[in-house]
C-alpha positions, 0 to 999 in steps of 0.5 A: 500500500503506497501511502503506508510506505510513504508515510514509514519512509517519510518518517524514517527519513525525517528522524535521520535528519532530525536526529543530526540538525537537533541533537543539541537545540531543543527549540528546533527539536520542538518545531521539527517534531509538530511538523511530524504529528500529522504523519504519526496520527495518520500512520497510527490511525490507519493501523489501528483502523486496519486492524479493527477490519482484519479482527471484524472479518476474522470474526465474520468468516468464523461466525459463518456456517459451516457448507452442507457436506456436499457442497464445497465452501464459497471461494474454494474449488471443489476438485481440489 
C-alpha cells in the first residue's frame, strides 16, 4: 500500500535528519517534531483502523456456517 510506505519512509527519513540538525537545540527539536504529528496520527490511525477490519472479518468468516457436506465452501474449488 503506497501511502503506508510513504508515510514509514517519510518518517524514517525525517528522524535521520532530525536526529543530526537537533541533537543539541531543543527549540528546533520542538518545531521539527509538530511538523511530524500529522504523519504519526495518520500512520497510527490507519493501523489501528486496519486492524479493527482484519479482527471484524476474522470474526465474520468464523461466525459463518459451516457448507452442507456436499457442497464445497464459497471461494474454494471443489476438485481440489
Amino acid at each position: 500500500q503506497p501511502i503506508l510506505l510513504w508515510a514509514v519512509a517519510t518518517l524514517v527519513v525525517w528522524d535521520g535528519v532530525y536526529w543530526f540538525v537537533s541533537y543539541q537545540n531543543f527549540g528546533t527539536a520542538f518545531r521539527f517534531r509538530v511538523q511530524v504529528v500529522p504523519i504519526l496520527l495518520f500512520l497510527a490511525l490507519y493501523l489501528a483502523v486496519a486492524h479493527h477490519l482484519q479482527r471484524h472479518r476474522r470474526e465474520e468468516q468464523r461466525d459463518r456456517p459451516a457448507p452442507p457436506s456436499g457442497e464445497a465452501a464459497p471461494g474454494t474449488s471443489a476438485h481440489g
